[in-house]
C-alpha positions in Angstrom: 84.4 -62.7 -4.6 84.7 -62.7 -1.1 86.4 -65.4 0.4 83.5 -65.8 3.1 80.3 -63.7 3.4 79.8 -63.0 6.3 75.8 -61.6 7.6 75.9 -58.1 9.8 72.3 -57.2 11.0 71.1 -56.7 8.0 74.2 -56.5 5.8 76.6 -58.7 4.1 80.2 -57.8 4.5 83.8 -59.5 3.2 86.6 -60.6 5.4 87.8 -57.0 5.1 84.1 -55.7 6.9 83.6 -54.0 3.7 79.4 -54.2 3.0 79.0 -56.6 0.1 75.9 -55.4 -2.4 74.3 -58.7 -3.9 73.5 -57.7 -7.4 72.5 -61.0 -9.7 70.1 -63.2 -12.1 68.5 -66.1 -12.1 70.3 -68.9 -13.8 68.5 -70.3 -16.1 64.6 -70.5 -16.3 64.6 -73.3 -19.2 66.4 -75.3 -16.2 62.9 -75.6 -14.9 62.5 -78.3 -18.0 64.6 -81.7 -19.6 67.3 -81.7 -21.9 66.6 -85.0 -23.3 64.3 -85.1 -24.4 63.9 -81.4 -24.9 60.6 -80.9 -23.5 60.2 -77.4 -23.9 57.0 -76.4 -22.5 54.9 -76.2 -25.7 56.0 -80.0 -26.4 53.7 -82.7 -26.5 55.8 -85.7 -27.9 56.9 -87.8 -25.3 55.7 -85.9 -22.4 54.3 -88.1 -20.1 56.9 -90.3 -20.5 58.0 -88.2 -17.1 60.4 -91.3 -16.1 63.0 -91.1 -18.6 63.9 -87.6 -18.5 67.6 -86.0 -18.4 68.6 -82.6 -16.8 72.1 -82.5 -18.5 72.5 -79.5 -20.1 70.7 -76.9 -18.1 71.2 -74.0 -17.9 73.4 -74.4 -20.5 76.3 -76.6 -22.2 79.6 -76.2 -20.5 81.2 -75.9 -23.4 79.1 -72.8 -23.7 79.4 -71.8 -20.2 82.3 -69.2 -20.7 80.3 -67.3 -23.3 77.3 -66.8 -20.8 79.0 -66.7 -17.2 81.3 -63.3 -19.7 78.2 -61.8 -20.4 76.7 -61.7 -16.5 79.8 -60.4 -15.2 80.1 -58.3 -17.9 76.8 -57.2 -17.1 77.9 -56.3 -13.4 76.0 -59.2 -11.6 78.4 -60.9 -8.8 75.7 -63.4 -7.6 73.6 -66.2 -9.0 70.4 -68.1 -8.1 71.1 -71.7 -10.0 67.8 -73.0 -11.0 67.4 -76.7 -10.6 64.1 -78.5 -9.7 63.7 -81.9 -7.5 63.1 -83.3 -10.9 66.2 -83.2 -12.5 67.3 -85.2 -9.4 64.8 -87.8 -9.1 62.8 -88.6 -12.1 62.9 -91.8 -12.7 61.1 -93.1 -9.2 61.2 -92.6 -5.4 65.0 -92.6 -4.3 66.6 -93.0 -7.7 68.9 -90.3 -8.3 70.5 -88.8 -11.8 74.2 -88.9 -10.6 74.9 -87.5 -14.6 72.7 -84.6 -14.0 74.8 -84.1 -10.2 78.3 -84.3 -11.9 77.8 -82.0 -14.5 76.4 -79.6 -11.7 79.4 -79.6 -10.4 81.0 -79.3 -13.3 79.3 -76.2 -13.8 79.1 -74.6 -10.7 83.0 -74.7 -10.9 82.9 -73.0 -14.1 81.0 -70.3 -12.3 83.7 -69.9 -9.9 86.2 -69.2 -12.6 84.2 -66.4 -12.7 84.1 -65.4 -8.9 79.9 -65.7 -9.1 78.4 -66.3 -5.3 76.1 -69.2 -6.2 72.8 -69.9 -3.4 71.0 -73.0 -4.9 66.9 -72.8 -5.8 65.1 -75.9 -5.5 62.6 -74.3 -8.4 58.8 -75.3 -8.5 55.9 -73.6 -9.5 52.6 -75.2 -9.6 54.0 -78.1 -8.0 55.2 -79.9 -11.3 55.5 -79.6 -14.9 52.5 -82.1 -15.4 50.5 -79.7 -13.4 51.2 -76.8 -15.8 54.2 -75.6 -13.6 57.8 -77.5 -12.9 59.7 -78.8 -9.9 58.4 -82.3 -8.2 58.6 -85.6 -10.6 55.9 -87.3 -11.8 55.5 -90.0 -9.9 55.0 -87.3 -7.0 51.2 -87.3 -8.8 50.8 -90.8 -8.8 52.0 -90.9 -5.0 49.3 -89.0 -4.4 46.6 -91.2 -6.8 46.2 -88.8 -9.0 46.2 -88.9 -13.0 47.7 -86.4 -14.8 47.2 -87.7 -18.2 43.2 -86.5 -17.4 44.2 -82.8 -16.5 43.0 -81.1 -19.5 39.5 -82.6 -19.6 39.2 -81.9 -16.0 40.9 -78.6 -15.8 42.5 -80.1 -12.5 45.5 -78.1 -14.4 45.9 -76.3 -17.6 49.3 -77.7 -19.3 50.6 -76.2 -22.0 52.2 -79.1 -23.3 48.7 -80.8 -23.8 46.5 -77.7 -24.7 44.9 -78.3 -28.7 46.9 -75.4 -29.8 50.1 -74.2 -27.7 50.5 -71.0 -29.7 47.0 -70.1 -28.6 47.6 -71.0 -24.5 46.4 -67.9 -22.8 49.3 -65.3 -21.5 50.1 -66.0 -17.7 47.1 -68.3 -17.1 49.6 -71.2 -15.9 49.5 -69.6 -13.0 45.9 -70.2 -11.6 46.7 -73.8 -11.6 47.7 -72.8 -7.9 43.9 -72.6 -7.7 42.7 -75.7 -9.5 42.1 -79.4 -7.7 46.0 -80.9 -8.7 47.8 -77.7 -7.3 45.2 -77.9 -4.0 45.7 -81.1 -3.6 49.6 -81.6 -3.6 50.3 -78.6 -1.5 47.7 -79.2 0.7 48.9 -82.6 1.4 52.5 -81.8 1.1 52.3 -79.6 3.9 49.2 -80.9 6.0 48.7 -84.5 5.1 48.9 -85.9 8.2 46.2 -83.1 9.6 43.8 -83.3 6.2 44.3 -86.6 4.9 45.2 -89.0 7.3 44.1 -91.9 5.3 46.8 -91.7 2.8 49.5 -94.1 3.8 52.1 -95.0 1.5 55.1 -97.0 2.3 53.8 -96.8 6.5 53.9 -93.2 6.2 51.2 -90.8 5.8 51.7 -88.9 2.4 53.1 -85.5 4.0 56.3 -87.4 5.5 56.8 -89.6 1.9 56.9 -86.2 0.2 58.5 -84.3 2.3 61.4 -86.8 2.8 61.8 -87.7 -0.4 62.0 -83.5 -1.1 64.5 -83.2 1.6 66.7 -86.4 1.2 66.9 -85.2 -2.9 68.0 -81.7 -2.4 70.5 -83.1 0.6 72.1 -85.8 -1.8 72.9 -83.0 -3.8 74.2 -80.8 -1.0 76.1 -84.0 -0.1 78.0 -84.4 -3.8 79.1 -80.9 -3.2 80.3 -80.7 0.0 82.3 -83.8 -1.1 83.6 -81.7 -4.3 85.9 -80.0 -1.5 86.2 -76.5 -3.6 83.1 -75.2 -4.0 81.1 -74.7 0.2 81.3 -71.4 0.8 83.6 -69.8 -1.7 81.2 -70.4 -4.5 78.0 -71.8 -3.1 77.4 -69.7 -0.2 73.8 -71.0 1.3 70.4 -72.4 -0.1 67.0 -71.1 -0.7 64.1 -72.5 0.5 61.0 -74.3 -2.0 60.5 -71.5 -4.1 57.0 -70.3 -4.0 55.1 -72.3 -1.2 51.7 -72.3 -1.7 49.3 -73.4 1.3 46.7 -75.6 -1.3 43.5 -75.8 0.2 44.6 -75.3 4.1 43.2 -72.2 5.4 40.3 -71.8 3.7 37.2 -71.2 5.4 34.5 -72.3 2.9 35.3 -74.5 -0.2 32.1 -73.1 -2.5 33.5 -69.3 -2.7 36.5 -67.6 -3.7 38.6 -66.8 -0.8 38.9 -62.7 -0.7 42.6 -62.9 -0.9 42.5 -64.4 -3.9 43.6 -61.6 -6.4 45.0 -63.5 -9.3 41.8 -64.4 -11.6 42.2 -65.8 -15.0 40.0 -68.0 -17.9 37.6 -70.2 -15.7 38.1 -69.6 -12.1 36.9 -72.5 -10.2 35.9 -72.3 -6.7 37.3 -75.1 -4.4 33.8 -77.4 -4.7 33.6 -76.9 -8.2 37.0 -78.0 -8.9 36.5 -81.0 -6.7 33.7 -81.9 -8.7 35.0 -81.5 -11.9 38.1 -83.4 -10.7 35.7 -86.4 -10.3 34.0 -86.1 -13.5 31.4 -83.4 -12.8 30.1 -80.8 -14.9 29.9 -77.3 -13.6 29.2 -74.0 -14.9 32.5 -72.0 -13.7 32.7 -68.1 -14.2 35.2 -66.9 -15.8 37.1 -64.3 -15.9 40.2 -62.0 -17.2 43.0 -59.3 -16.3 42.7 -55.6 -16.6 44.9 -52.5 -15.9 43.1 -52.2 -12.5 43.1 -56.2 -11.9 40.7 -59.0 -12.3 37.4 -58.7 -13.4 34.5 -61.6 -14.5 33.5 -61.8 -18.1 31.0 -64.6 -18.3 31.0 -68.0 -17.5 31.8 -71.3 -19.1 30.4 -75.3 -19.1 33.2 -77.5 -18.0 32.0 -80.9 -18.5 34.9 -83.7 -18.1 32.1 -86.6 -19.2 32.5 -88.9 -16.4 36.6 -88.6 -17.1 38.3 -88.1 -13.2 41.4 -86.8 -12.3 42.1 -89.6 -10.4 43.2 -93.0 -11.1 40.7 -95.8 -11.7 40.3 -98.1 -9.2 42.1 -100.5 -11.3 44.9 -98.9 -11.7 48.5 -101.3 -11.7 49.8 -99.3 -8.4 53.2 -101.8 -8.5 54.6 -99.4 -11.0 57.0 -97.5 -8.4 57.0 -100.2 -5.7 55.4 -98.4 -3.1 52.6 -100.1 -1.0 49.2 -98.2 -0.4 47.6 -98.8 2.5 44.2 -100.6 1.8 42.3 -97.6 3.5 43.2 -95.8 0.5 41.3 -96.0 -1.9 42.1 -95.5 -5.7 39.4 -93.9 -8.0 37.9 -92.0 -5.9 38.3 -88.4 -4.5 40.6 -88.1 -1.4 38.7 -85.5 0.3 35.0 -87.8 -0.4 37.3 -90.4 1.3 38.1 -88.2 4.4 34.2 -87.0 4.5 34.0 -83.7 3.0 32.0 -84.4 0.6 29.3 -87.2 -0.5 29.8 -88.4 -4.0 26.1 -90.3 -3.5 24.6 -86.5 -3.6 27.2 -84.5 -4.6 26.4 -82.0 -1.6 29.6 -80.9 0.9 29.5 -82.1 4.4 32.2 -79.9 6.1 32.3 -77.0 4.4 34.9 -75.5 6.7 37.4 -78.6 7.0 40.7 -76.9 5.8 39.6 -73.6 7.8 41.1 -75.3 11.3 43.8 -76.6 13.0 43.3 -79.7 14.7 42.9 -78.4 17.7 39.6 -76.3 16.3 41.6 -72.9 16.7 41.4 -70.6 13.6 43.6 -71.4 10.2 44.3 -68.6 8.0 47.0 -67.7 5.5 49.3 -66.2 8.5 48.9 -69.3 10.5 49.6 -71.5 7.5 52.8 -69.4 7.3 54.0 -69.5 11.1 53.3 -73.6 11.6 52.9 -75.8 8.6 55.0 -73.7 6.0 57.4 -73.1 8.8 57.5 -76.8 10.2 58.7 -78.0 7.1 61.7 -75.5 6.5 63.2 -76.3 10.0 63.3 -79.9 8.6 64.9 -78.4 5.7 67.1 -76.2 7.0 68.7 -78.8 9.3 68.6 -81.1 6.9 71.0 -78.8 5.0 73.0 -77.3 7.2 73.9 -81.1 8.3 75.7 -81.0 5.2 76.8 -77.4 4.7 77.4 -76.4 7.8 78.1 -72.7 7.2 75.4 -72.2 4.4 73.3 -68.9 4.0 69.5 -70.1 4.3 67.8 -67.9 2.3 64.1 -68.3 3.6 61.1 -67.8 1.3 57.5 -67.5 3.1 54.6 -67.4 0.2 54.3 -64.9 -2.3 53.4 -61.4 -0.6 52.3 -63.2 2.3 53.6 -62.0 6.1 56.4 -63.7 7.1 56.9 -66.0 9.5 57.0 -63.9 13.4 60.3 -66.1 14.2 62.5 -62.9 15.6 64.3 -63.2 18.5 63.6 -67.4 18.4 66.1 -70.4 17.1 64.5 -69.8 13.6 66.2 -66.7 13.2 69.7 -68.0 13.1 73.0 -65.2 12.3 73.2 -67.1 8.6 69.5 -66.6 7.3 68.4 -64.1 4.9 64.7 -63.0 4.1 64.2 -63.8 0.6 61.1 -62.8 -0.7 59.5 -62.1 -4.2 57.9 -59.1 -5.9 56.6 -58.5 -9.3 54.3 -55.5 -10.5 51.5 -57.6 -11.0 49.6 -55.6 -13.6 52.4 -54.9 -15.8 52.9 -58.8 -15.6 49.4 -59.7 -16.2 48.3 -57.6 -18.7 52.1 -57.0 -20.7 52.2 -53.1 -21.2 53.6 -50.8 -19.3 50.9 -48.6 -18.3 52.6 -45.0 -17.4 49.2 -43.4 -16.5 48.4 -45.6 -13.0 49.0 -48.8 -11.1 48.3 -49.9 -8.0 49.9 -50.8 -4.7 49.2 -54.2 -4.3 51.0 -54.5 -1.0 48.3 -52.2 0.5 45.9 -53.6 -1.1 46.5 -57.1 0.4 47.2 -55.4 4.0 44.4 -54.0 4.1 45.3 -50.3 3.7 42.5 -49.0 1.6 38.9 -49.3 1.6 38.9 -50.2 -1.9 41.3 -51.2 -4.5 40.3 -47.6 -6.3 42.3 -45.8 -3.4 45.1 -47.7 -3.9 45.9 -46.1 -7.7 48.9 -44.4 -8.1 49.0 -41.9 -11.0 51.8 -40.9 -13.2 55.2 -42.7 -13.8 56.6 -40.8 -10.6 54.7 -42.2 -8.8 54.3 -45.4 -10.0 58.1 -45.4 -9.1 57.7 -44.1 -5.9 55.1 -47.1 -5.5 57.1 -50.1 -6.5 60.0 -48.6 -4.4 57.7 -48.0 -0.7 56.8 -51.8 -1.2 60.0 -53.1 -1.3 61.1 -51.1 1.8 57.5 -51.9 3.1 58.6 -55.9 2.6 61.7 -55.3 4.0 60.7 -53.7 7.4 58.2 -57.0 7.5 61.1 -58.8 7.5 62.8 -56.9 9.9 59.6 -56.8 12.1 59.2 -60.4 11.8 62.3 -62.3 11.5 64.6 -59.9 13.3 67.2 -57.8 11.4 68.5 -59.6 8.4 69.4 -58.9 4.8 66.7 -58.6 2.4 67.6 -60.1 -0.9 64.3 -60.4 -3.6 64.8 -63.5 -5.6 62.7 -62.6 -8.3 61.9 -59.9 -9.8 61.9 -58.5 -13.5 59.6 -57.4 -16.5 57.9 -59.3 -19.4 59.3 -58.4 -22.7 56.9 -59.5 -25.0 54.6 -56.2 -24.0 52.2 -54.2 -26.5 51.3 -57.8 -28.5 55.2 -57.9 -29.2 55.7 -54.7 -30.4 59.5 -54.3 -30.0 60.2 -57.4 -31.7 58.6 -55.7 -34.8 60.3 -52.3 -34.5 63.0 -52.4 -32.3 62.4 -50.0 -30.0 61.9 -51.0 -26.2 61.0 -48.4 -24.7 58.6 -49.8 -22.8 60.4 -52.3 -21.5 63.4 -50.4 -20.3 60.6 -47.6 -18.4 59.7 -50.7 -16.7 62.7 -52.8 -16.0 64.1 -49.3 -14.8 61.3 -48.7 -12.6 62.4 -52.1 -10.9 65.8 -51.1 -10.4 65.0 -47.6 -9.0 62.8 -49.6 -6.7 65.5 -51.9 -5.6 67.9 -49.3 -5.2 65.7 -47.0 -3.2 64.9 -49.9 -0.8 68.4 -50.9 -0.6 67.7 -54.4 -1.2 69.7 -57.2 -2.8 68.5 -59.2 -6.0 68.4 -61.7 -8.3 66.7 -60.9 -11.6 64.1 -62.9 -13.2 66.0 -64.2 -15.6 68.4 -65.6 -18.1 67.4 -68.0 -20.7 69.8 -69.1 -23.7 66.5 -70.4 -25.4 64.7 -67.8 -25.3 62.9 -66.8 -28.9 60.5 -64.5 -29.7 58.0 -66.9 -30.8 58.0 -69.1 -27.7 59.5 -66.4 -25.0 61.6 -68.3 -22.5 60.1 -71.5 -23.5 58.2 -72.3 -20.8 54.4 -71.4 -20.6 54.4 -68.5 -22.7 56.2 -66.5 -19.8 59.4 -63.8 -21.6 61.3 -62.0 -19.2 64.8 -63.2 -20.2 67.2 -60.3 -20.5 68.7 -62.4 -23.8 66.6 -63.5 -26.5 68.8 -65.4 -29.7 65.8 -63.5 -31.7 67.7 -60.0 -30.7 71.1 -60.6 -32.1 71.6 -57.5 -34.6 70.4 -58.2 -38.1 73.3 -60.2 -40.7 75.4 -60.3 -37.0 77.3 -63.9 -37.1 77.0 -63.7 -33.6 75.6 -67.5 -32.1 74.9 -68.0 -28.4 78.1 -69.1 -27.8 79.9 -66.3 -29.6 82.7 -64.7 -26.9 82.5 -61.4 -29.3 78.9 -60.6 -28.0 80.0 -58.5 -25.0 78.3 -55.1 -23.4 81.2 -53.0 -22.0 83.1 -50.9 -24.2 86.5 -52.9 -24.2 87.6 -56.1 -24.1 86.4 -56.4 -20.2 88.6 -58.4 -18.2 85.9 -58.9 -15.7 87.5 -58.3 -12.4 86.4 -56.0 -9.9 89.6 -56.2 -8.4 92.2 -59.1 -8.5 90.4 -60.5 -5.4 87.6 -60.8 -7.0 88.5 -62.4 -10.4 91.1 -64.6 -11.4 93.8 -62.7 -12.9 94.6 -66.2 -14.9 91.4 -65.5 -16.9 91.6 -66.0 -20.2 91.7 -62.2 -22.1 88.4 -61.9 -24.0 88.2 -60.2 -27.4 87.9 -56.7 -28.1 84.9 -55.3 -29.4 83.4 -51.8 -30.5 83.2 -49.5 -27.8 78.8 -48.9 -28.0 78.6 -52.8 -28.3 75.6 -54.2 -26.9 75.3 -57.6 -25.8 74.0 -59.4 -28.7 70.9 -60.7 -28.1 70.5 -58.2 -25.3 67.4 -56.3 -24.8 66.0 -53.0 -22.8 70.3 -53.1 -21.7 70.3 -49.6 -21.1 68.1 -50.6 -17.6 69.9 -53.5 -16.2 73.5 -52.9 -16.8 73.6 -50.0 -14.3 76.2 -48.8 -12.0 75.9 -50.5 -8.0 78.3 -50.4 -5.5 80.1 -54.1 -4.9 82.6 -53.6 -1.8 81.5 -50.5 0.1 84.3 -49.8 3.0 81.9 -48.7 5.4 77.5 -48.7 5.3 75.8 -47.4 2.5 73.1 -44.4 3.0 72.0 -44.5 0.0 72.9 -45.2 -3.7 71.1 -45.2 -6.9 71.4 -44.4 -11.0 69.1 -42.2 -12.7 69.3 -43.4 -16.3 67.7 -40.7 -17.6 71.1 -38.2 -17.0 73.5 -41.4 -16.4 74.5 -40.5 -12.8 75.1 -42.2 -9.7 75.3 -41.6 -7.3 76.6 -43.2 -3.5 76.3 -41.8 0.1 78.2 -44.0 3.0 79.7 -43.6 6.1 82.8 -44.5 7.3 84.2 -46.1 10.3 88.0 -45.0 9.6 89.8 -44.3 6.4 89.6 -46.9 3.9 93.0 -48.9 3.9 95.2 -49.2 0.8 94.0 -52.6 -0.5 90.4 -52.2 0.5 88.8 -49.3 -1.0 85.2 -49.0 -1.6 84.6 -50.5 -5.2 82.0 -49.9 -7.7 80.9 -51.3 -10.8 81.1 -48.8 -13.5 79.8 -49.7 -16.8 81.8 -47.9 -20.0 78.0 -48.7 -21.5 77.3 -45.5 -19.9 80.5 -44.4 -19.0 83.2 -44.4 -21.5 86.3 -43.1 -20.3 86.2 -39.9 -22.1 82.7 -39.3 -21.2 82.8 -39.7 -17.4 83.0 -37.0 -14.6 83.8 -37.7 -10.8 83.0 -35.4 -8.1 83.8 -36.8 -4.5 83.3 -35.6 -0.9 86.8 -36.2 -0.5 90.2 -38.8 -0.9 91.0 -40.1 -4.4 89.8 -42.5 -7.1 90.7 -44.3 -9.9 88.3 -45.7 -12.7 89.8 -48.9 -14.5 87.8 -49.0 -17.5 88.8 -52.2 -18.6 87.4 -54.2 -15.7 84.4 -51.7 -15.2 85.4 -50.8 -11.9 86.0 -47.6 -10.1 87.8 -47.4 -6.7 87.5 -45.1 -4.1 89.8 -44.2 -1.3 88.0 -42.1 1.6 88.2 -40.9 5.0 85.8 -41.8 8.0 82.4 -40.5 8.6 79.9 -39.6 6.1 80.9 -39.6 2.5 79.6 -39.3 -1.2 80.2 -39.7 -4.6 78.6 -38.3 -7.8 79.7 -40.2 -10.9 77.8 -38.4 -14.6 78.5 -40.6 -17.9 76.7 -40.0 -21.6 73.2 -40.7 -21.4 71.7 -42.8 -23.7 68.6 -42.0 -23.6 66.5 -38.8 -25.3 65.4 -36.2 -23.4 61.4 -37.0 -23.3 62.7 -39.9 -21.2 62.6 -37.9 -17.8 59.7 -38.6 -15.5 56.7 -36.9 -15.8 53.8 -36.4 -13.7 50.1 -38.1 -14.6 48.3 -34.3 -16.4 51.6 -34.6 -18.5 51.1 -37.9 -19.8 47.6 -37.6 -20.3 48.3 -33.9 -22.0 50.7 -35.3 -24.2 49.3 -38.7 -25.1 45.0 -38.1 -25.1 43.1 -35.4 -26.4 40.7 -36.6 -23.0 41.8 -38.3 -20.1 39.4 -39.7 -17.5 39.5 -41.6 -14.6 35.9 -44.0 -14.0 
């Protein structure tokens, strides 16, 4: 681990100017929920009991820590995004902090750095909260707000799993539309545009925006506080923060609340428009259409009769507001829907006044998705960068605009500091939605939602090479917006990754995960051809095959306790259950690991990671300390080779050679051939590292191990699948 990371353009480089590849996971997705009780996501018991909720434990025991921070570094990754959500810090009311769930953060943050991990901290939500069928804020955040989330489900103001009739049955990815249902609208709308939008919602002499956003900020900043005042862990192990993970704008920018905005892609079960939600969210019935997810997107299948009875999703008028000792300002009115308060509607006839009153700024100038982006979004990650860096004063701000949206235009401004990295997120959306792996087409979203195409139909890609090829142009095509619009800084993806549970949970049945591995592999190639740093979506210790990574149905952990090899004794905690062929001293080099680790035990030379799945994809060669700028570098699993192309600004010194992770999962030491450009190597097989010494200028490496794969796993083009896998293949 470096001993400070320091940003170049857009590289990251060690105090020996070597360029630093961040290669890492997501640590841990069931952090998103409590420990105690253990409200996994399918869990009804308890529930709204929101207040008395402990964090302690996630991700995972400490005294299980060693066993999983082994298998990450054994699995090559050098950098971790630590889950935690403003919930595990505040639950139990406005300002009162878990200093249990703080400590044994700590606690386990310096476990990671016996492990030489680079740490950035994600404050996690999605949906807003996990009482709006996401995680993140607490629940009083909803009451703040007068809302009632114990009237959700009859209101569909959000699908929760927790309180669906039957959680085995809760529909595959359709959490996420709750971003387009009245709870999700409402919070991030106010969250981020209160003051503008609902100006009547004073609580404690503040308008609702600043009581959120203050509380958010001074949360996350206690935190930041308790380590700074660790003393060991700033910089060397935590090197910078991430902003709210996935902002979402709510209602703010849309120009008519009775239709479906066009950028609206992501379609699931009933798909409410804005009005209708409204309505139903003060007891309404409306016939909603409904619809589902196909290989070539969204598509509507009918139409459905929600009818709440009366039942709102807000609380009655009566409600016993002392409950968190806030005062509401008497202009606010409980029972009654915020946006009928601020005259948007008329409850009297149920018709909409201003049907365009989240489709301008203040000032009546236009409001759209970029603007939201470039003011309100951006207004409230100044206050939380400084808020931050008040604390940490060297920290990496690693700055996350919207999903897929352009970001912010802050080049060549104060936004666009020397220690900020552009951290956005991509998954392949139809792989994600619809859990297959479809080798025949896909579609480039990106152009898609710039505009490229005249339709969606030009936008298919056909054949796995190109598919590839696809995922790969819009990462770089991300990137360069970046670049383009926040000036020249590293590009690291926070999330990305695959579901497992594709093909109605075929491989749990047989085995075999092919599918999985084409697709996680895919993801890499992407990654690798953008040159682009990430952090894989995800590790989860719970993970099952029953209940995925316990949280909403979602399964993209690369563990699962349900994939340990048959009669194996191996637990989660088990230190036998390791990848690499020996016992895998983890150290890239002694800079980089303690050499006072303790050894870990030898296992067979093919072992597998138990509980490891679709391996062969994500435990891949990368370069780690390149002594120089890379070209370009990739693996092609099919043949096992990597390969790496830099150039050098002099000869590499003695003690700083270029290093590589080298995995004896597909390079054993007697199956492994080197050919260089020139200078000399060394491949310590032990600690899965190969070191290069080189002379200036431009240089490569070629590096072939034993490929695990059969032959019929090469690429082939779109007539070649269809040839070998249809008697008839047409394209409607």
């Amino acid at each position: 681990m470096p001993s400070f990371l320091t940003i170049d353009g857009p590289y990251f480089r060690d105090e020996h100017n070597r360029q630093v590849t961040l290669r890492g996971v997501n640590v841990a997705s069931d952090a998103k929920m409590p420990t105690k009780p253990n409200l996994l996501s399918h869990v009804l018991e308890d529930f709204f009991d929101g207040d008395n909720v402990s964090f302690v434990g996630r991700p995972f025991s400490l005294e299980d820590a060693d066993v999983h921070f082994r298998r990450l570094r054994n699995c090559g990754y050098n950098v971790i995004r630590y889950i935690y959500t403003w919930e595990a810090i505040e639950a139990r009311g406005p300002g009162i902090y878990d200093d249990d769930w703080i400590e044994s953060t700590i606690a386990m943050l310096r476990k990671a750095k016996e492990y030489d991990f680079m740490i950035f901290m994600d404050s996690h939500q999605d949906a807003w909260s996990r009482f709006s069928g996401g995680s993140g804020a607490p629940m009083w955040t909803l009451y703040a707000m007068g809302l009632n989330p114990q009237t959700f489900g009859v209101t569909e103001a959000a699908l929760v799993h927790n309180t669906w009739p039957d959680p085995a049955t809760f529909p595959k990815m359709i959490w996420s539309t709750n971003y387009q249902r009245l709870a999700c609208q409402v919070m991030f709308t106010v969250f981020f545009a209160g003051r503008d939008f609902a100006p009547k919602c004073i609580i404690d002499g503040r308008n609702i925006q600043d009581y959120l956003q203050e509380h958010f900020i001074d949360a996350v900043t206690y935190l930041a506080r308790k380590i700074h005042e660790a003393g060991d862990l700033e910089d060397t192990t935590v090197i910078g923060w991430e902003s709210i993970n996935e902002p979402n704008r709510g209602l703010i920018g849309y120009q008519g609340l009775d239709v479906i905005p066009p950028e609206q892609r992501l379609q699931k079960g009933t798909s409410p428009t804005a009005w209708q939600a409204i309505l139903t969210g003060s007891g309404r019935a409306c016939e909603i259409d409904t619809w589902d997810f196909g290989g070539t997107g969204p598509y509507r299948t009918g139409s459905a009769l929600v009818d709440p009875e009366g039942v709102q999703a807000w609380l009655p008028a009566d409600y016993d507001d002392s409950r968190y000792g806030w005062k509401r300002d008497p202009g606010w009115k409980l029972g009654e829907c915020i946006w009928a308060q601020h005259g948007v509607w008329d409850p009297a006839t149920d018709t909409i006044l201003k049907n365009d009153y989240f489709g301008k700024m203040p000032n009546g100038g236009p409001l759209s998705a970029e603007k939201f982006t470039e003011t309100y979004f951006l207004d409230q990650y100044r206050k939380y960068a400084t808020a931050i860096r008040s604390i940490h004063k060297n920290a990496i701000m690693f700055c996350q605009p919207p999903v897929f949206e352009i970001p912010p235009a802050i080049k060549d401004t104060p936004d666009a500091d020397d220690r900020m990295v552009y951290a956005p997120h991509f998954y392949d959306g139809i792989t994600l939605m619809t859990k297959k792996w479809n080798r025949l087409w896909n579609i480039d979203v990106l152009g898609v939602l710039r505009g490229r195409y005249l339709a969606p139909a030009f936008a298919l890609k056909l054949g796995e090479t190109a598919i590839r090829n696809c995922f790969r142009d819009q990462l770089k095509e991300m990137k360069q917006e970046g670049i383009d619009n926040m000036g020249l800084t590293p590009c690291v993806f926070t999330e990305i990754g695959i579901p497992y549970d594709m093909d109605d949970k075929y491989a749990y049945k047989s085995g075999d995960y092919i599918s999985q591995i084409r697709a996680l592999d895919a993801n890499h190639y992407a990654l690798e051809g953008a040159q682009v740093g990430f952090t894989l979506w995800t590790y989860c210790v719970e993970n099952t095959h029953g209940w995925g990574d316990q949280w909403n149905g979602e399964d993209l952990s690369i563990f699962s306790l349900d994939d340990r090899p048959p009669n194996s004794s191996a637990t989660a905690n088990d230190s036998t259950t390791i990848v690499d062929a020996t016992n895998l001293k983890r150290a890239l080099t002694t800079s980089t690991m303690s050499s006072a680790r303790t050894d870990l035990q030898k296992v067979a030379p093919d072992a597998i990671v138990a509980g490891s799945r679709a391996a062969e994809a994500f435990v891949r060669p990368s370069p780690v300390y390149t002594a120089g700028t890379i070209v370009e570098s990739g693996f092609t699993l099919s043949s096992a080779t990597f390969d790496l192309k830099l150039v050098a600004g002099k000869s590499t010194e003695e003690t700083t050679p270029t290093e590589m992770f080298v995995p004896p999962f597909h390079f054993p030491k007697d199956g492994t051939a080197v050919t260089v450009s020139g200078g000399k190597w060394e491949y310590d097989v032990e600690r899965s590292v190969l070191r290069w010494w080189h002379a200036e200028g431009e240089q490569w490496i070629k590096i072939t191990g034993t490929g695990r794969m059969s032959a019929d796993y090469d690429d082939e083009g779109y007539a070649e699948t269809c040839k070998r896998n249809y008697t008839a293949c047409i394209i409607m």
